[in-house]
N, C-alpha and C positions, 0 to 999 in steps of 0.2 A: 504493500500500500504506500507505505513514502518512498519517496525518490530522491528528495532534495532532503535535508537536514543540516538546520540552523544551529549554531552553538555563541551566542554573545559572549567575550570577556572582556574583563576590564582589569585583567590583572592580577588580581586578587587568588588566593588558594579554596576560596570556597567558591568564587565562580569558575575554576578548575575543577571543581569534586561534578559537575556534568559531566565531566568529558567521557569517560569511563562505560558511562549508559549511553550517551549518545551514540559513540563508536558501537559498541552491542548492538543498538537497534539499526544501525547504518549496515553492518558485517552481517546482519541477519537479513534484509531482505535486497542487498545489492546498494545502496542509497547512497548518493555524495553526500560529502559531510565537509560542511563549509564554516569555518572560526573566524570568525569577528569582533576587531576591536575598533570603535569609534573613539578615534583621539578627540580629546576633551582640551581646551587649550585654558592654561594655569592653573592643571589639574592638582587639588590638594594632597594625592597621595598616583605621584605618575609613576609609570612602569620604569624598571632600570634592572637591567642585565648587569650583572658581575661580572667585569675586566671589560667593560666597552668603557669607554670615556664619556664622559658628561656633557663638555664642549668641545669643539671644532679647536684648529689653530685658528681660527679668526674670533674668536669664544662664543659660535652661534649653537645654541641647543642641540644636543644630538637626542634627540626625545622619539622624534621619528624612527632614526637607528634603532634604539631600546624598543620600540614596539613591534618594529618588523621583526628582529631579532626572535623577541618573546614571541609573535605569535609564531615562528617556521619552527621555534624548537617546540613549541606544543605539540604541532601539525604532524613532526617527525619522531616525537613518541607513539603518536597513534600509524603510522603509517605502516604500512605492511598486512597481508593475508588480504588482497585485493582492495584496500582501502589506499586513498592518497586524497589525504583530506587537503581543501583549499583552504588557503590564511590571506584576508584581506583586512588590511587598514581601514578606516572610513575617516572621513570628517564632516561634521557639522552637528543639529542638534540630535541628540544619543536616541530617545525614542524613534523621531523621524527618521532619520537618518538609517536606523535598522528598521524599520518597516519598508523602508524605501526598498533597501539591499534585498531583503526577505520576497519583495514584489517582483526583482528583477531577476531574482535566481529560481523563481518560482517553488520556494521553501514549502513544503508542505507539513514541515514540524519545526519548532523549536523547540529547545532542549533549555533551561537554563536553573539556577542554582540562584535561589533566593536569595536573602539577607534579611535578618533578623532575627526576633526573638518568637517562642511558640507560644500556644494560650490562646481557649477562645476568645478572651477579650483584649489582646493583642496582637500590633500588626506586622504578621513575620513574611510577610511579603516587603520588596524592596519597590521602590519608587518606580525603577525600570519597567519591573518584573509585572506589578501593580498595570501600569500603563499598559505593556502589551497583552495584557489578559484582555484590557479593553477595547484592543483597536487590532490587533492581528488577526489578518485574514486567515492565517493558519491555526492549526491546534497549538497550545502549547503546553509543554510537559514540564511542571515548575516541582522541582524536587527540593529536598530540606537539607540543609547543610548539617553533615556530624558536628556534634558537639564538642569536639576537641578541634574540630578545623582541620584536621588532616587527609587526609584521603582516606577514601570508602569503596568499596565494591562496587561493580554494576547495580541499577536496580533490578530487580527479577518483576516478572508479572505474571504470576502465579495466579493471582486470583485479582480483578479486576469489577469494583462496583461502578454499574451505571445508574445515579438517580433519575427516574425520569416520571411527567407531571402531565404526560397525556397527550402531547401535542408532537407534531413531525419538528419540530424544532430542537426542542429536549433530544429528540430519536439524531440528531446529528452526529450525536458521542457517540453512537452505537459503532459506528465502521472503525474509528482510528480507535476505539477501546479494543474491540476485534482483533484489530491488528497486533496490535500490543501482546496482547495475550497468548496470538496464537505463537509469539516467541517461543514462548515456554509451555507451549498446549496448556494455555492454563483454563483457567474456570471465568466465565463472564456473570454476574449476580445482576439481576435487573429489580431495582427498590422502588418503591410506590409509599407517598407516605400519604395517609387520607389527612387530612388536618380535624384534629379534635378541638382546637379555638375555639368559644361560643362566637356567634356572629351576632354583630348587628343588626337591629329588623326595626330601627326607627321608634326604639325603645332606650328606656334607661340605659343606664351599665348593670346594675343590678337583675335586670330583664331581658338582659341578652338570649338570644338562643344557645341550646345548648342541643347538639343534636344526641335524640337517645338510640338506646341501644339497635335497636332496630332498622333507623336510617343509619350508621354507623355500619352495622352487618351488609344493608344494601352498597352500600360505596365501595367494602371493602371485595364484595364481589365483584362488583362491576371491574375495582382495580386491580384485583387479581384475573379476572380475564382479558384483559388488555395486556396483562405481562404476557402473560401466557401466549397471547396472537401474538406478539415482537416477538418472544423466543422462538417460535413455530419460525420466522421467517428468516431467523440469523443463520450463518453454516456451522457456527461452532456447536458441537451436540452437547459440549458440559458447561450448559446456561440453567442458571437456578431462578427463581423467583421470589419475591417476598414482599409482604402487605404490612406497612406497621403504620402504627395510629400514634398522632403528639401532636403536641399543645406547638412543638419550637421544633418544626421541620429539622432546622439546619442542624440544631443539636442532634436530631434523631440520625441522621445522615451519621452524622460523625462518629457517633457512639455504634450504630449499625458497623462502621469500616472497622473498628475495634474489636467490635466481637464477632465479626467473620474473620477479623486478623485479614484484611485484605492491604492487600500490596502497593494498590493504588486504587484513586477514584479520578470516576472519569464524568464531566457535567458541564454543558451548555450554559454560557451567563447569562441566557435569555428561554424564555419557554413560554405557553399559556398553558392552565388548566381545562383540562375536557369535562372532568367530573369536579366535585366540591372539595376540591383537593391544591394544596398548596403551590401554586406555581412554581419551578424553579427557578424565575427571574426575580422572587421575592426573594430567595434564601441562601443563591450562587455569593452574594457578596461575603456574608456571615461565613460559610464554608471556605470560602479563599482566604478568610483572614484566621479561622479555627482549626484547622484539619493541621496535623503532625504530619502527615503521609506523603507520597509522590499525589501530586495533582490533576489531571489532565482540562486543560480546560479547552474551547473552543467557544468562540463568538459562530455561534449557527446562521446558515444565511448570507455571510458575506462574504465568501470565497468566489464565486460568481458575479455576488454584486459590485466587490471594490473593483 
């Protein structure tokens, strides 16, 4: 399924701990694998190789040198067993400027390694990373840096949740989660979460609707038969399903990828609901800033449209 595969750095040793999965998923189905660093100019913390020199004889920055440098020796540890990944400089502003590159090499993944701290009610996405969830035409696979900072393993994709809210949009995760998975023949989990919230009917707060037992059971039918028809349609045969009912979607999401122990989750920032069930476009924000886990996310829709 990918062909092209993006990997941003900026230098740093945790936006290096990508490389490792990227290359896996590139050596796995044939894909170019292309490393980008968009020089930053009077960057607080710039790239510098060990025994290049700093300035020129005429004492003009050698900042440029240090980046090309860094990136050919990144390029040239992954290189080899039919891989010869591409390293290009960029310049101008760093989101743009990789959405731009991303458009022109027609990237069908990005790969990259967040920044930050974990916790549902912090944000361990980085500013970059943040941005391209919201504007890349492609999927992006935002993994979590080890806690020590050092290097990590490939990620595995063993078992792969896709939440989804009913709609062909939501269903866009479905193919690059697929993919993913069939890495490691692994398992695809398709989640439904009905929303148990009282709702508003133009009444107090104390007079909220609460839906009972009953309509509750009908939803949860309805949304177990809907998994049910998406799996019937996938090729992978070890697709499970599951119906869970919560007040805080996003949390139930999360707490769902923990207790399957899944590997990754994979979700659309946009969705509508079919049934009385929680959109994904309500609850993709919370989950991008909550989830421990590798991410997959994808803006549905605009791969054709941009």
């Amino acid at each position: 399924m990918f062909r092209t595969i993006l990997v941003p750095l900026d230098g740093s040793k945790i936006a290096e701990q990508a490389l490792p999965t990227a290359a896996r998923i590139a050596r796995a189905g044939g894909a170019a694998l292309h490393l980008a660093h968009v020089h930053v100019e009077d960057a607080r913390d710039p790239i510098f190789v060990n025994g290049l020199p700093v300035l020129d004889e005429h004492l003009h920055s050698l900042a440029a040198e240090h980046e090309r440098v860094y990136l050919e020796r990144a390029a040239a540890l992954l290189a080899g067993d039919d891989l010869e990944p591409v390293a290009v400089r960029l310049s101008g502003p760093v989101v743009r400027t990789l959405l731009r590159y991303a458009r022109d090499v027609n990237a069908d993944l990005i790969v990259l390694t967040t920044h930050g701290r974990s916790g549902f009610d912090r944000l361990w996405l980085g500013s970059v990373a943040e941005s391209l969830a919201r504007q890349a035409h492609a999927p992006l696979l935002l993994l979590r840096p080890s806690s020590n900072g050092s290097g990590s393993p490939p990620v595995r994709f063993g078992h792969v949740l896709v939440p989804l809210d009913g709609s062909p949009l939501a269903e866009e995760a479905l193919a690059p989660a697929a993919a993913l998975a069939a890495i490691d023949q692994g398992t695809l989990t398709l989640l439904r979460i009905v929303d148990t919230l009282p709702q508003p009917i133009s009444l107090p707060m104390p007079d909220r609707y609460r839906p009972d037992a009953a309509t509750l059971a009908r939803e949860e039918a309805t949304a177990s038969a809907y998994l049910q028809d998406v799996a019937a349609r996938l090729t992978p045969a070890a697709t499970r399903t599951l119906v869970a009912h919560a007040e805080q979607p996003a949390r139930a999401i999360i707490e769902a990828a923990h207790q399957l122990a899944a590997d990754l989750v994979a979700l659309t920032t946009h969705g509508r609901s079919a049934v009385r069930s929680v959109a994904i476009s309500s609850v993709a924000d919370k989950v991008l800033r909550g989830i421990d886990l590798p991410l997959l996310v994808l803006r549905p829709g605009q791969r054709h449209a941009d």
